[in-house]
C-alpha positions as CSV (number, residue, x, y, z in Angstrom):
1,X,-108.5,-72.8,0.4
2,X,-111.9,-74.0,1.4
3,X,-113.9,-71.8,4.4
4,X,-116.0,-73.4,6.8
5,X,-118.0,-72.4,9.7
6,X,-117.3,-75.5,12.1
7,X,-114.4,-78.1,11.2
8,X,-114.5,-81.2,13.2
9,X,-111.5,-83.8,13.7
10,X,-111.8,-87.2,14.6
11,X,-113.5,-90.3,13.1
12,X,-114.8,-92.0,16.3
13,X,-117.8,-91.8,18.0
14,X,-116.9,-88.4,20.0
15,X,-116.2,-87.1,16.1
16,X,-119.3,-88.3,14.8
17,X,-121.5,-87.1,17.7
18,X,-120.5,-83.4,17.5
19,X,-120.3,-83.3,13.7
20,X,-123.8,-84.5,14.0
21,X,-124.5,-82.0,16.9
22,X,-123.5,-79.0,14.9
23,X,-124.9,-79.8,11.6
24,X,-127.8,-80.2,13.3
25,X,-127.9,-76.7,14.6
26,X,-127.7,-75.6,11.5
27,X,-123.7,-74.8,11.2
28,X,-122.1,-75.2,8.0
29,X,-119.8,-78.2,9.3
30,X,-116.5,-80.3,7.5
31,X,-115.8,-83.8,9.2
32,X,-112.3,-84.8,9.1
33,X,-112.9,-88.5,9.5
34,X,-109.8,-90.6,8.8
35,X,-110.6,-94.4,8.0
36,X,-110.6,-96.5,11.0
37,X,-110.8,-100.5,11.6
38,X,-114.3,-101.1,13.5
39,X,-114.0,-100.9,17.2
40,X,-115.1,-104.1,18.6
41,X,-115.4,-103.2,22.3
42,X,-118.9,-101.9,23.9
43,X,-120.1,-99.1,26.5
44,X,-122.1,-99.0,28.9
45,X,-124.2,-96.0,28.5
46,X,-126.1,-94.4,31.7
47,X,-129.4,-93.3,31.3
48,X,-128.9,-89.6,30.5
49,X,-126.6,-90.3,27.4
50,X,-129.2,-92.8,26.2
51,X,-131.7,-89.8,26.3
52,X,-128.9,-87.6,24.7
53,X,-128.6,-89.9,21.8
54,X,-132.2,-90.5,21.3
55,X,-133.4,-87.2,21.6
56,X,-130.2,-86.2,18.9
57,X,-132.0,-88.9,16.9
58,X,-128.4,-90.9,17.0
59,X,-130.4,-93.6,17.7
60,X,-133.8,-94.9,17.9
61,X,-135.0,-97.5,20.3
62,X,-131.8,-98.6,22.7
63,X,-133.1,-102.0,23.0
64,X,-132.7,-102.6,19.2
65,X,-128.8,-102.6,19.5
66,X,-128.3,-102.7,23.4
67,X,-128.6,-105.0,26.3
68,X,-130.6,-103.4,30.0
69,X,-128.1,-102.8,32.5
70,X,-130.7,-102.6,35.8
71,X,-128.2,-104.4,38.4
72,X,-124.6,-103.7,39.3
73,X,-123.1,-106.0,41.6
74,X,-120.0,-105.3,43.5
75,X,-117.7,-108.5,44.7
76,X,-114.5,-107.6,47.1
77,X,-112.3,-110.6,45.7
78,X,-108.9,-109.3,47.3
79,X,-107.4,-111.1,50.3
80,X,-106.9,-108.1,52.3
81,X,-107.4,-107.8,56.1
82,X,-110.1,-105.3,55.8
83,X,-112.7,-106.5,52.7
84,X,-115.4,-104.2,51.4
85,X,-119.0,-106.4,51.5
86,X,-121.4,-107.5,48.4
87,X,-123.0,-104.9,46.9
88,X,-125.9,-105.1,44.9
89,X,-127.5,-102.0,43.3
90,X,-130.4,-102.2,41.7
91,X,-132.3,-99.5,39.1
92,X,-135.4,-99.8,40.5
93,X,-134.8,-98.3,43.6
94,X,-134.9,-95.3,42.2
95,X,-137.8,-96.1,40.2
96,X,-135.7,-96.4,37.0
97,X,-136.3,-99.6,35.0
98,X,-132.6,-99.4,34.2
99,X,-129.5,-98.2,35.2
100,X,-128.7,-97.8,31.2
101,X,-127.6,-99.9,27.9
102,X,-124.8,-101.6,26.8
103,X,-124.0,-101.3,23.6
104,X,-121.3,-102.5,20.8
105,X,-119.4,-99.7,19.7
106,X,-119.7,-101.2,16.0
107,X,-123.5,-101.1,16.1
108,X,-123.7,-97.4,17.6
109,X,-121.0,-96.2,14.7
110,X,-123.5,-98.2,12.3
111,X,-126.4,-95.6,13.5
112,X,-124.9,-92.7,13.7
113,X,-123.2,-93.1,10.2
114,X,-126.0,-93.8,9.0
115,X,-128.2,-90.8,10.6
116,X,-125.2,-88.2,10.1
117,X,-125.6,-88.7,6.4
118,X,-129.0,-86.4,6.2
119,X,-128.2,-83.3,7.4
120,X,-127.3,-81.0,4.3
121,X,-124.7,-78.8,6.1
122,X,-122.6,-81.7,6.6
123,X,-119.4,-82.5,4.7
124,X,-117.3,-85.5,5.3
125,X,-113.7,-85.6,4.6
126,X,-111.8,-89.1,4.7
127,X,-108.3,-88.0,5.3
128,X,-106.3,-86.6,8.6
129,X,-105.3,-83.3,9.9
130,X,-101.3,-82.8,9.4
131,X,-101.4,-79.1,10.9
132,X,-103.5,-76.5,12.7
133,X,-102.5,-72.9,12.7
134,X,-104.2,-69.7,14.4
135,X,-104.6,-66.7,12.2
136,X,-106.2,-63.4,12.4
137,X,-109.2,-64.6,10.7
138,X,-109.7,-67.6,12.0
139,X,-108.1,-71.5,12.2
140,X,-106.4,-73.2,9.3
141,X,-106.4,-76.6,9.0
142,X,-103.8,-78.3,6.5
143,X,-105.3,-81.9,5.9
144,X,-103.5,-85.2,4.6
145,X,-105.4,-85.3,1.3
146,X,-103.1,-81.5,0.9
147,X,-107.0,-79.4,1.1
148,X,-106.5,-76.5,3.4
149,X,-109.8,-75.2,5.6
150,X,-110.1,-72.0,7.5
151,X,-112.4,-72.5,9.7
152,X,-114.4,-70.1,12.4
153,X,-114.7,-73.4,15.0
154,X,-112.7,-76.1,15.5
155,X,-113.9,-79.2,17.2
156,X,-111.0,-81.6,18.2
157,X,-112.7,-85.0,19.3
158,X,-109.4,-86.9,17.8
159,X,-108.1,-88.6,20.7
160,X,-105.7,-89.1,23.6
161,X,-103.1,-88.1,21.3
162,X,-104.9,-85.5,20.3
163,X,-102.9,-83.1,17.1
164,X,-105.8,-80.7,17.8
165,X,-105.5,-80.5,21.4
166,X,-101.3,-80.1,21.1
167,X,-100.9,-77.5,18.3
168,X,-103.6,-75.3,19.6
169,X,-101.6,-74.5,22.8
170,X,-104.2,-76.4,25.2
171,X,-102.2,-77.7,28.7
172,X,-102.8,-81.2,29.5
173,X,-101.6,-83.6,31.8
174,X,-100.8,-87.2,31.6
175,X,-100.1,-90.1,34.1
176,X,-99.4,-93.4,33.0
177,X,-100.4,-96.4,35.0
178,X,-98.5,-100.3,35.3
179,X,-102.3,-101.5,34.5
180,X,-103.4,-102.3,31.2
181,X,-107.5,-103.4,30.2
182,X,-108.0,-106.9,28.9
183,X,-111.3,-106.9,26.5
184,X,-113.3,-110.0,24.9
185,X,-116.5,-111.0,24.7
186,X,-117.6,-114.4,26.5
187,X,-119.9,-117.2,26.4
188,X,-121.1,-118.6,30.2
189,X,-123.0,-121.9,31.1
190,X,-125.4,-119.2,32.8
191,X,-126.1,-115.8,32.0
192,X,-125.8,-112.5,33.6
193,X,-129.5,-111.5,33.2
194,X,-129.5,-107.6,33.0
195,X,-126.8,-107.3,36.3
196,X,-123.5,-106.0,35.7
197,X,-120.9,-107.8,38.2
198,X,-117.6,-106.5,39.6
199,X,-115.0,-108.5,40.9
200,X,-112.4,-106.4,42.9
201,X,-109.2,-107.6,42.6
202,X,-106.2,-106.3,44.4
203,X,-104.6,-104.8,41.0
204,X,-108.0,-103.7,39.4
205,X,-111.4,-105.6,38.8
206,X,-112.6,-108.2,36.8
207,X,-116.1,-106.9,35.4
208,X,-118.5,-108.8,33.0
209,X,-121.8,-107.0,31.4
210,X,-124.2,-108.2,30.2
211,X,-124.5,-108.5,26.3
212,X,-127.5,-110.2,25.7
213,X,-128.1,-114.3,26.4
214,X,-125.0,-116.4,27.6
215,X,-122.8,-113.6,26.3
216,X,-120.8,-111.0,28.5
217,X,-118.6,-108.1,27.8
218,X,-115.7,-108.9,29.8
219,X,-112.9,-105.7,30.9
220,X,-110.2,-106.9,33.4
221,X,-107.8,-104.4,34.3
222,X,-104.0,-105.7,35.9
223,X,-100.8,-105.4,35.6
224,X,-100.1,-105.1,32.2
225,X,-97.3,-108.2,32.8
226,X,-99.7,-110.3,34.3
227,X,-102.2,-109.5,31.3
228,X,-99.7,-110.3,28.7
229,X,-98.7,-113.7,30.1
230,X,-102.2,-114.7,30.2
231,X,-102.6,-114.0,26.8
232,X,-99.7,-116.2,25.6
233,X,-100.7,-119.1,27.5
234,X,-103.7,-119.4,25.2
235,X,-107.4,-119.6,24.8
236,X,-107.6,-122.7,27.6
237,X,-105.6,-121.5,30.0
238,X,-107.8,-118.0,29.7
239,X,-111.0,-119.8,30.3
240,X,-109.8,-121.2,32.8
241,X,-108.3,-118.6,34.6
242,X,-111.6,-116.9,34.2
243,X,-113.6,-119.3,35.6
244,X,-111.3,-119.0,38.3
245,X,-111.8,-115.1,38.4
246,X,-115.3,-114.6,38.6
247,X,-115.6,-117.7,41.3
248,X,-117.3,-120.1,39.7
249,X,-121.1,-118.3,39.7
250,X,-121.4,-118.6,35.8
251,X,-120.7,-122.2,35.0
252,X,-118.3,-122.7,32.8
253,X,-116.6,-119.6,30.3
254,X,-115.8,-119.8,26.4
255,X,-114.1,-117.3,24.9
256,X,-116.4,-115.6,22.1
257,X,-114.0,-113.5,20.7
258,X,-110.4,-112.7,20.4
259,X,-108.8,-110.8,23.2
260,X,-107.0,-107.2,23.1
261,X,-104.9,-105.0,26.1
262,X,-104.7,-101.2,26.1
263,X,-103.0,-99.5,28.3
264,X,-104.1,-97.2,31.0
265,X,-103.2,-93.8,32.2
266,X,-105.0,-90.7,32.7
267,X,-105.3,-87.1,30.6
268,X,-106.7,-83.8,32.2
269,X,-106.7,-80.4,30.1
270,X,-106.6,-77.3,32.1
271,X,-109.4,-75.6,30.0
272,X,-111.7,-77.7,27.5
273,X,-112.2,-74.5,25.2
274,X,-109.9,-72.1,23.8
275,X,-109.6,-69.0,21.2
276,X,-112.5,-70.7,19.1
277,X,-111.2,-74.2,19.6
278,X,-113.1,-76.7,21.7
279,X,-112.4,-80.3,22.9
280,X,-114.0,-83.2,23.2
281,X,-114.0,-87.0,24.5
282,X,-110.3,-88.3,24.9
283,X,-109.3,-85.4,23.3
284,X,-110.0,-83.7,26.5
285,X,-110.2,-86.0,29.3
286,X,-109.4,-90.3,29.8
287,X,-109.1,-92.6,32.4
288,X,-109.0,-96.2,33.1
289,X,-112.4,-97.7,32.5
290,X,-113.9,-97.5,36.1
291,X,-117.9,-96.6,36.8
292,X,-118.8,-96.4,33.4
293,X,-117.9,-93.3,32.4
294,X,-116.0,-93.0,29.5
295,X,-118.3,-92.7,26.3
296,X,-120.9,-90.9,28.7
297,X,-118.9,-88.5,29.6
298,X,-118.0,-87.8,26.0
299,X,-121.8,-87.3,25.2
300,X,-122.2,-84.7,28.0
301,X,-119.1,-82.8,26.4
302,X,-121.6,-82.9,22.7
303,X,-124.8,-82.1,25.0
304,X,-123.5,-79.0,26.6
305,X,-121.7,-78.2,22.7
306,X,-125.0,-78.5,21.6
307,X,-126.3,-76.0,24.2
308,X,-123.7,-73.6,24.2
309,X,-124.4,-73.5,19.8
310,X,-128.2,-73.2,20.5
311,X,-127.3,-69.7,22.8
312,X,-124.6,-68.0,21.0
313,X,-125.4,-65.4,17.8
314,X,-123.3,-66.8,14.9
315,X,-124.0,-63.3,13.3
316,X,-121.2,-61.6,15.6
317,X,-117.5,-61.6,14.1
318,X,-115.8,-63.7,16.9
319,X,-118.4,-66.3,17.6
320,X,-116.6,-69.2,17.8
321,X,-114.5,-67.8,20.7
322,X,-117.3,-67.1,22.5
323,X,-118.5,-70.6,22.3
324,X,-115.1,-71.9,23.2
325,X,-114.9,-69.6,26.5
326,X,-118.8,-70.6,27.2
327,X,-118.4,-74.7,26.2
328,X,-115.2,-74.4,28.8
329,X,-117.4,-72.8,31.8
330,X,-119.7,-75.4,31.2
331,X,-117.9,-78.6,30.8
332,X,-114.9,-77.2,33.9
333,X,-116.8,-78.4,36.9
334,X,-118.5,-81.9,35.3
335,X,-115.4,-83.2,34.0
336,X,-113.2,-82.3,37.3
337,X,-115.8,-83.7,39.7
338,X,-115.5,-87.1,37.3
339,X,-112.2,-87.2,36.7
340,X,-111.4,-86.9,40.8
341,X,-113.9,-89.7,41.4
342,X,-112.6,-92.0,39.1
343,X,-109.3,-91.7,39.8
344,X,-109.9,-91.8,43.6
345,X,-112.0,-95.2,42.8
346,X,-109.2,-96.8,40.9
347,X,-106.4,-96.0,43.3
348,X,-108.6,-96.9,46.1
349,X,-108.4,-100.5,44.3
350,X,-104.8,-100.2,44.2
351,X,-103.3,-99.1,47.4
352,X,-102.5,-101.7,50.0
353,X,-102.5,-99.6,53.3
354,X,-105.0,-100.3,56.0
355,X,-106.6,-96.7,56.1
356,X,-107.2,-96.9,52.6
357,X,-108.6,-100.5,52.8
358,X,-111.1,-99.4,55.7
359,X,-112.0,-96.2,54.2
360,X,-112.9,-98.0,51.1
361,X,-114.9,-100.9,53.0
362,X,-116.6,-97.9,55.1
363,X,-117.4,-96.3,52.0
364,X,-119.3,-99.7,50.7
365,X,-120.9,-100.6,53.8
366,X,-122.8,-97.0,54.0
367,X,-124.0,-97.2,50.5
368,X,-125.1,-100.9,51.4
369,X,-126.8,-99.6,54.5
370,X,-128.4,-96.3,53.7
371,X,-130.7,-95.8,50.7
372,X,-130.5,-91.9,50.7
373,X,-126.8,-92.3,49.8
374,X,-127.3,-95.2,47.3
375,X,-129.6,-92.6,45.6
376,X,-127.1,-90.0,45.6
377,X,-124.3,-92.2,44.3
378,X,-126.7,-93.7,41.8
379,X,-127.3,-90.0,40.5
380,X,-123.7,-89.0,40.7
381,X,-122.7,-92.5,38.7
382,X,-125.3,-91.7,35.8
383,X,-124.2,-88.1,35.5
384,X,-127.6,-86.2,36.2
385,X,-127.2,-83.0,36.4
């Protein structure tokens, strides 16, 4: 049986962000990194992850790998009796240059992998954890390759079906949503520029980003039924439809790549730390893929692991639960106050009745009208703390 300060599970970018953070604060740290197939969609990171991830040294300069997201546009496409108005938002009206990047997921795994190599308390493991047991001195991890690891921390950043997160006794809960995400990447007769554009459709919207040129990111979020049957009508009728979609203002649409559906629902734990176990990314909280927040709110899980690492005395017998008790104070209020929001946005998309409608189309018109509230929802949106 091996011993190890820190274990981390989980082979995404959630894994390789906190197996990064800790090796970097010096902890003596296994990765449990099963093999994956590369993960072709993007994120759209807000300014104070790009920070996070530069100042890690996770990356270097954003606008290597990234495309500038400085505009967000906002297009009520339902037909309801009470419609929200255009909405543009723009960075520099807080005097930001941009809003954040967007990035492909296979180029940020490409710099962190290759960054994560250096540090010389790092171990990386390619295999999967089959158990996790508490013991007196510590947590043992049994591991598909048949190794077994006691460890003083355990990091679980291994998904929304998390082993970590269910055999260490955390309590989550789960909704599951008639919506599923559409992802591709497309080619249109004119590009985006550096403006993100939402259209709101009555069963979820229809948003293209930016990814650099002619080319967009698109995520379209329906009914999963209505998803799937545009899929099997093929690559014309898609196009089409999609021209349809986003009304015309990009000339004509090619699909780039391939498209894929996921479905939607969303996870809440009641604590994100616990007994010298701590969670991270989808391990911990998801969502459907409304305001962006996602992978950043991932990174702000690894920022405040980082912080609550930098404070704690390793020296003392029980550290690790004292950074799970801390890492769960910090992370409680930021990942409630985003995980209301979001849902609130979603199902504010969803719900037909008129007071919902107006509330919504009140809510749009305010932050169309008055600038101290865009500012506020601009800092809110970016997760500034």
């Amino acid at each position: 049986m091996r011993r190890a300060e820190a274990v981390v599970v989980g082979g995404g970018l959630a894994g390789m962000a906190a197996a990064f953070a800790l090796s970097s604060a010096g902890v003596q740290t296994i990765h449990v990194a099963p093999a994956a197939p590369p993960d072709r969609r993007t994120s759209a990171l807000m300014m104070p992850a790009v920070d996070y991830l530069t100042g890690a040294g996770l990356i270097d300069d954003p606008a290597s790998i990234g495309h500038k997201l400085a505009g967000i546009r906002i297009i009520d496409s339902t037909e309801r009796l009470l419609r929200a108005p255009e909405t543009l938002f723009r960075a520099s009206e807080i005097g930001l240059e941009a809003f954040g990047w967007n990035f492909p997921n296979v180029a940020l795994m490409e710099s962190f992998t290759a960054l994560k190599a250096s540090p010389a308390t790092l171990t990386t493991v390619e295999t999967t954890l089959t158990a996790l047991d508490r013991t007196a001195d510590g947590t043992r991890l049994t591991l598909g390759n048949g190794e077994v690891i006691l460890a003083d921390l355990v990091v679980g950043a291994d998904g929304k079906k998390s082993l970590v997160r269910e055999t260490a006794n955390f309590r989550a809960r789960e909704n599951g949503f008639t919506q599923a995400a559409l992802v591709c990447d497309l080619l249109l007769g004119r590009p985006l520029g550096d403006t993100s554009v939402e259209f709101h459709h009555a069963q979820g919207p229809f948003t293209l980003v930016p990814a650099g040129g002619n080319r967009a990111n698109l995520v379209w979020i329906d009914d999963r039924r209505v998803l799937k049957d545009a899929q099997r009508a093929g690559k014309e009728h898609l196009a089409a439809l999609f021209y349809q979609k986003s009304q015309h203002l990009f000339g004509t649409v090619e699909l780039a790549t391939p498209t894929h559906m996921f479905m939607l629902s969303t996870l809440t734990v009641a604590t994100a730390g616990l007994d010298g176990v701590v969670l991270v990314g989808e391990a911990a909280h998801a969502f459907p893929p409304i305001g962006a927040q996602g992978l950043n709110l991932t990174l702000r899980d690894v920022a405040d692991l980082a912080a609550t690492l930098a404070e704690v005395d390793r020296t003392e017998p029980r550290w690790a639960e004292a950074v799970s008790r801390d890492y769960a104070r910090r992370r409680s209020g930021d990942l409630g106050r985003t995980g209301a929001m979001v849902d609130a946005l979603f199902r504010s998309l969803l719900i037909d009745m008129v007071p919902v409608q107006a509330a919504r189309a009140a809510g749009l018109w305010a932050l169309k009208l008055s600038p101290q509230l865009r500012r506020q929802a601009f800092q809110f949106g970016m997760g500034q703390r």
